[in-house]
C-alpha positions in Angstrom: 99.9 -12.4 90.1 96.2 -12.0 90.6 96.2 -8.2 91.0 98.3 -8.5 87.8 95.6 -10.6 85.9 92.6 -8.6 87.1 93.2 -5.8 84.7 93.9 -7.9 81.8 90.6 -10.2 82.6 89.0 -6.5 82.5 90.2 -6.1 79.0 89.1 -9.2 77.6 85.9 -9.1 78.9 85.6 -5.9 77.4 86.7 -6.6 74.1 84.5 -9.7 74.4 81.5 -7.5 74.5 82.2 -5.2 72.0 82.5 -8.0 69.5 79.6 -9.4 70.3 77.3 -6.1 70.1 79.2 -5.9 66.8 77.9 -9.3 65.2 74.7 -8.5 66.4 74.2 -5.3 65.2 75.7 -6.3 61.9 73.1 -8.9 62.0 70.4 -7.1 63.3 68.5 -5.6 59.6 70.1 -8.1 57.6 68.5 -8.6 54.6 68.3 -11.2 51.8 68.6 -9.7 48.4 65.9 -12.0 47.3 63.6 -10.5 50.3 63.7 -6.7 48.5 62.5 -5.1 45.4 65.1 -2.9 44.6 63.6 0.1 42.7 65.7 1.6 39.8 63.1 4.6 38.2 60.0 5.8 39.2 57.7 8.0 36.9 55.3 10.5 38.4 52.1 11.4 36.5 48.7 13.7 38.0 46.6 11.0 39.1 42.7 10.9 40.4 43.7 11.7 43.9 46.7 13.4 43.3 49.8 11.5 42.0 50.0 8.3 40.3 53.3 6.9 40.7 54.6 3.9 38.8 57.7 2.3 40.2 60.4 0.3 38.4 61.5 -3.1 39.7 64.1 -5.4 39.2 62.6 -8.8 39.0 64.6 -11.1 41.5 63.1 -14.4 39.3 64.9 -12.8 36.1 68.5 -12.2 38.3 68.3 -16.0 39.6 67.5 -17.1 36.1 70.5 -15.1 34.8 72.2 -16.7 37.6 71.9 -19.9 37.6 71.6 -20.4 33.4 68.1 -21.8 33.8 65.4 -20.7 31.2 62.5 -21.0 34.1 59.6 -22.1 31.8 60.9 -20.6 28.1 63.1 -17.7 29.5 60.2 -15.4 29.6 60.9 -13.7 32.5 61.1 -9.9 32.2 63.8 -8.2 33.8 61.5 -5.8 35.7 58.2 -5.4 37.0 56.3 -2.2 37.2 54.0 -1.7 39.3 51.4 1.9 40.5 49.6 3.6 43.2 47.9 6.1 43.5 47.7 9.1 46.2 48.1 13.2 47.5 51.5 12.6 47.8 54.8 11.0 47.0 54.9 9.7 50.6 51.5 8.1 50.7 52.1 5.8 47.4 55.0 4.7 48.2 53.8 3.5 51.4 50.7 2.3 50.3 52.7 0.3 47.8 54.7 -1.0 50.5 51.8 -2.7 52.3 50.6 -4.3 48.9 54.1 -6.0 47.8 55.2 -8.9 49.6 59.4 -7.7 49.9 60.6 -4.3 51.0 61.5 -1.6 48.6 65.2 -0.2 48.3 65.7 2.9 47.4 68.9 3.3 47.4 69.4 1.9 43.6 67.0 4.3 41.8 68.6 5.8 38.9 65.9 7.9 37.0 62.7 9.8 37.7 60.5 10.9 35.1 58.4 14.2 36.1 55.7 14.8 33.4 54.6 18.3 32.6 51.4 18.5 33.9 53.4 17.6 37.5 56.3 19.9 37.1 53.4 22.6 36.6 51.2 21.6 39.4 53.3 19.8 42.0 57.3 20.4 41.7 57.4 22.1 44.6 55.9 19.3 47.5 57.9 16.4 45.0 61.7 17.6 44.9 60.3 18.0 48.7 59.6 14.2 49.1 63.3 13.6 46.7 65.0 15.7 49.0 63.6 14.9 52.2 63.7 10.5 51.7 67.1 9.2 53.0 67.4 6.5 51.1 66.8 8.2 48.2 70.8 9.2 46.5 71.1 12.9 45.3 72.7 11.3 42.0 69.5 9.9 40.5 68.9 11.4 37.3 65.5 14.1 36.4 63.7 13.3 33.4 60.9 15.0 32.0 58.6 13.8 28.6 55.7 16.0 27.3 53.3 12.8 27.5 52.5 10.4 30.3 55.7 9.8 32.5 54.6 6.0 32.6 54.5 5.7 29.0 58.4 5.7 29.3 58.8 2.6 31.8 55.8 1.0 30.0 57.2 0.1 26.9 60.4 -2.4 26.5 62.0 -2.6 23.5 64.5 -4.7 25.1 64.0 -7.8 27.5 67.2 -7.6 28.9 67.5 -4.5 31.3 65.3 -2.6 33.2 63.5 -0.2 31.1 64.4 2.8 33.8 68.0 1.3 33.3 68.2 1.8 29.5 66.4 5.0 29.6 69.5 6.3 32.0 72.1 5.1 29.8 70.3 6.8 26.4 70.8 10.0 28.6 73.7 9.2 30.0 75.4 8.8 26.4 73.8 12.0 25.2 75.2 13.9 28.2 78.5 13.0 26.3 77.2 15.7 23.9 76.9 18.6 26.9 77.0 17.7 30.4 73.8 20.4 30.7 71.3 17.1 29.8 72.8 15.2 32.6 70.8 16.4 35.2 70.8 14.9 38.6 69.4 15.8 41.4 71.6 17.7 42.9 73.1 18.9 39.9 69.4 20.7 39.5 68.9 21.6 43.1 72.3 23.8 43.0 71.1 25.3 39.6 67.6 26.2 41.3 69.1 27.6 44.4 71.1 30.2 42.6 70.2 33.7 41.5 68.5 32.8 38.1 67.1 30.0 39.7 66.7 28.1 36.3 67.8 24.5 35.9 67.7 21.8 32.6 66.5 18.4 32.7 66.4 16.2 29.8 63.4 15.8 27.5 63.1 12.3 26.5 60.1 11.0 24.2 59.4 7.3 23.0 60.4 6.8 19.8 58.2 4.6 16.7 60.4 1.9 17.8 59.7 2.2 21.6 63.1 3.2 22.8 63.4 6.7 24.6 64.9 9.1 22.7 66.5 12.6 24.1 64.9 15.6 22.3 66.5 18.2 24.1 66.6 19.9 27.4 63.6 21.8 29.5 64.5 24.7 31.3 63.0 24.7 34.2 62.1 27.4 37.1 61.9 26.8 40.8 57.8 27.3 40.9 57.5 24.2 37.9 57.4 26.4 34.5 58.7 25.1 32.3 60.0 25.6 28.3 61.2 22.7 25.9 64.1 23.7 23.4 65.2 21.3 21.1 66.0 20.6 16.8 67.5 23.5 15.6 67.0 25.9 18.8 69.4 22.6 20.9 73.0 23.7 19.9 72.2 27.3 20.9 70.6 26.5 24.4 73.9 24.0 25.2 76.5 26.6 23.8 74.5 29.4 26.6 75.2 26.4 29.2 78.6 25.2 29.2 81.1 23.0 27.1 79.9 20.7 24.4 81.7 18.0 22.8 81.2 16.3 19.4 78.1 18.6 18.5 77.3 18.8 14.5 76.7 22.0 12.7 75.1 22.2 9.2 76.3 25.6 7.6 75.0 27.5 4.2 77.8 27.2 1.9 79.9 30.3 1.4 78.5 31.3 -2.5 75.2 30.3 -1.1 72.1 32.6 -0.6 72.1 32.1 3.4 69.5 31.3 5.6 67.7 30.3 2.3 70.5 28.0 1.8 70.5 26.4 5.2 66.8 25.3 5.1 67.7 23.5 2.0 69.2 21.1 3.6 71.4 18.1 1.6 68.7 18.0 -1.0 70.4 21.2 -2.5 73.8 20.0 -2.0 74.5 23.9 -0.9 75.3 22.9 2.7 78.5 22.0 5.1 78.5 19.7 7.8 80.7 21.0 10.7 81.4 18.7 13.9 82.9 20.7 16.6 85.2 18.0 18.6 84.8 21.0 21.4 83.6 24.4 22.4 83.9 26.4 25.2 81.3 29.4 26.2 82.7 32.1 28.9 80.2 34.8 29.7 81.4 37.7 31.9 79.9 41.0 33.4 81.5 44.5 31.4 78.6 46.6 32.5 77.0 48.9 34.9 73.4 48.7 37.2 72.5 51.4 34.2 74.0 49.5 31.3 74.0 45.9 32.0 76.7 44.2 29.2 77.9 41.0 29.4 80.5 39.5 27.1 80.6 36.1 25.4 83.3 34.4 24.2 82.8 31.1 22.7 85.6 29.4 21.0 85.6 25.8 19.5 87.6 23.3 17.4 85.7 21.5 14.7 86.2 19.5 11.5 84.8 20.0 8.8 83.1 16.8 7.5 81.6 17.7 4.4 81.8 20.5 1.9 79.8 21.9 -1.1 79.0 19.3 -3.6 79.9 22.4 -6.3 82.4 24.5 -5.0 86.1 24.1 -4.9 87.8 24.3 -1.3 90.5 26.8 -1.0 91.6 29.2 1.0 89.3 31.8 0.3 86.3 29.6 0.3 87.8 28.1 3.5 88.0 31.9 5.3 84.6 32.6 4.1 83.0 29.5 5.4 85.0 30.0 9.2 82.8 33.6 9.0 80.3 32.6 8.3 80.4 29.8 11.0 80.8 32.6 13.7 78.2 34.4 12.5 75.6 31.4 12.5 76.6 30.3 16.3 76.1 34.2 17.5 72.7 33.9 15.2 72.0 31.0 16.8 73.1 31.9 20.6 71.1 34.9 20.5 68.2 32.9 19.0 68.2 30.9 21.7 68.6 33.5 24.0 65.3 35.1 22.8 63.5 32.2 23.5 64.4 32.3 27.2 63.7 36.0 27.8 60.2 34.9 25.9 59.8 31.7 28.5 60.9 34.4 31.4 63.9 32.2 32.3 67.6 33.4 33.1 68.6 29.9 31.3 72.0 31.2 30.6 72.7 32.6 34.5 73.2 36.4 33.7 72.1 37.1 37.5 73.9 34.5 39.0 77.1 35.8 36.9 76.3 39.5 38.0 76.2 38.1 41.8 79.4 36.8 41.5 81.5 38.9 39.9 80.0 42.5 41.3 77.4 42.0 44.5 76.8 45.9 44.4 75.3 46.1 41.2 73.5 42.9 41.3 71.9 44.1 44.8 70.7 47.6 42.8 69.8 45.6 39.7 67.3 42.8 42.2 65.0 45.9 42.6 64.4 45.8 39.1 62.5 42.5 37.8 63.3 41.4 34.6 66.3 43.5 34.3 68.3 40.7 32.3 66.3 40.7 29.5 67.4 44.4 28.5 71.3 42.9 28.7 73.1 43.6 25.8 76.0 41.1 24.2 79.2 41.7 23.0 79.8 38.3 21.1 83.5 36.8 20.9 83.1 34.3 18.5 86.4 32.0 17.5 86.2 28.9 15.7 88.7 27.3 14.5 88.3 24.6 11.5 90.4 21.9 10.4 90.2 20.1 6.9 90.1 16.3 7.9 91.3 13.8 5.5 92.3 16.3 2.7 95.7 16.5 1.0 97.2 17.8 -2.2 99.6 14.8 -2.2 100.8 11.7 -0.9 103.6 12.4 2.0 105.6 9.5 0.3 105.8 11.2 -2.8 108.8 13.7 -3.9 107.5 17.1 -3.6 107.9 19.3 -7.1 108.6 23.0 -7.6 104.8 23.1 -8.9 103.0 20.9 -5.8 105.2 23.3 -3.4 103.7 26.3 -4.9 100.2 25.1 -4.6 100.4 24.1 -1.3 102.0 27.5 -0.2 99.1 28.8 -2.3 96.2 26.3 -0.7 95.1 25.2 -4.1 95.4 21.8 -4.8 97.8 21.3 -7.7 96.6 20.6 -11.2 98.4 18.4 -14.3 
């Protein structure tokens, strides 16, 4: 009976072991959330040695407040705290900051980081470095840049309630609803930068008069830090170039209008449509040769249209004329936009990257040749298709008459 209980004894005492060099390695770095700072954004600005980095907190005395229901003196406390350093590199302040705040920083929570453009111009390269290189950093934080100081953004709280980095991610987030191009995360940009064209967007956010951020558009953005802003009017053609868009709004010169002229106008003519496209979808392919480099475009969308000419009846010929004239405007505007990458020197839409993809022989004659892609030529393929919300000759409930029938097969609304 002994031999028999000597290899059990064996097991236990092994299991033994390994459950306790389980508890205390779970144990080990164990960590009270009330012993960290956990960092959601950071904004990076040029600084007097370097960098200045300003770092977004949660405040653990707002949490327990929240917690517990206590006020804690008037309910004061600010959800964050925002604090700065100052250094040569990303590295440096953050240690430096380390030593000077009495918790540890986490890392591992930080939603946004705000790149102004004096750093994307100067430093891009050594700070997606630092991003990419910090473990504890997640690829899914979120790349923001703004055309002033990157701390103005977590500076100013318009709301006492979140994190300021926190609502600024969630007014990006919502646009990104729009086009997914403006959500740009980190790794989302890092693939874009690593391709061919080696282009990528992040969002351009601004404070507003009110304090909130506000998404103006998106930056293109190259590999060595140039980059060009496109937003307003020159938006809808830069998002249509970079993928599927959803709920985007269209104003269009009314059919017996005078064009452009028309469209500048605006509503205080009253010689405008408002077009919301519930969906488009943008498909760019390779047709051509190393000596005649075509590509083809087909965009095709579903829209409503949600208001007409304040002076023009809707029928079917004013209805046709309007859908062309909507496919002209998008390639106007696609090609627009386009002209304002080849002038920024940024393959924003991907031409190489398609050209690699679809035919390596022709992309590998056409890399000898810098700048190629801005001699491509378009074939546009453009298809909207509109839909009259909310309009009808007659109630469905009604008895339908020889002379409403007639109309309807006619499209003109029926008259008494």
């Amino acid at each position: 009976m002994m031999e028999g209980w000597r290899p059990l004894r064996a097991v236990l005492l092994a299991a033994a072991c390994l459950a306790s060099a389980m508890l205390v390695s779970s144990c080990a770095d164990y960590t009270e959330v009330d012993d960290l700072y956990v960092v959601t954004g950071m904004a990076i600005d040029t600084g007097p040695r370097g960098l200045r980095v300003t770092v977004d907190i949660v405040n653990p005395d707002a949490s327990q407040s929240q917690q517990t229901g206590s006020t804690g003196g008037g309910g004061t406390s600010r959800p964050d705290i925002v604090v700065q350093g100052d250094g040569p590199t990303l590295e440096w302040v953050l240690h430096d900051l380390q030593r000077e705040l009495p918790h540890r920083l986490y890392l591992s929570h930080n939603a946004v980081v705000i790149l102004s453009r004096d750093v994307l111009s100067q430093e891009l390269p050594m700070i997606m470095d630092a991003l990419e290189r910090n473990r504890q950093l997640r690829r899914s934080q979120m790349l923001i840049t703004t055309t002033g100081r990157a701390e103005t953004l977590l500076s100013t709280r318009p709301q006492l309630n979140k994190p300021a980095s926190l609502l600024i991610r969630d007014v990006v987030d919502q646009s990104a609803g729009y086009a997914r191009a403006i959500s740009s995360d980190e790794l989302r940009v890092i693939k874009r930068w690593l391709t061919p064209s080696g282009v990528a967007t992040l969002a351009w956010v601004e404070t507003g008069d009110d304090g909130s951020a506000r998404v103006q558009g998106v930056a293109l953005v190259r590999r060595d830090g140039a980059s060009k802003l496109l937003g307003g009017e020159d938006c809808n053609g830069v998002l249509w170039w970079l993928g599927d868009t959803h709920n985007l709004r269209q104003v269009v010169p009314c059919p017996g209008g005078k064009g452009a002229s028309a469209a500048q106008g605006g509503a205080a003519t009253g010689r405008t449509a408002t077009i919301r496209w519930m969906w488009s979808q943008t498909r760019v392919r390779w047709v051509g040769t190393p000596d005649r480099p075509v590509f083809r475009v087909r965009w095709t969308g579903h829209g409503e249209l949600e208001r007409w000419c304040a002076d023009e009846k809707l029928d079917d010929t004013a209805f046709a004329a309007l859908q062309q004239l909507t496919a002209l405007q998008i390639e106007a505007q696609m090609r627009q936009a386009w002209q304002a990458m080849c002038d920024a020197d940024m393959d924003g839409a991907g031409l190489q990257s398609i050209v690699y993809r679809s035919d390596p022989r022709a992309y590998q004659r056409l890399s000898h040749q810098p700048g190629w892609w801005k001699q491509a030529r378009f074939e546009f393929d453009v298809r909207p298709q509109l839909t009259r919300s909310q309009l009808a000759s007659q109630s469905p409930l009604s008895p339908l008459t020889e002379q409403s029938s007639t109309a309807a097969g006619t499209g003109k609304l029926p008259t008494k």
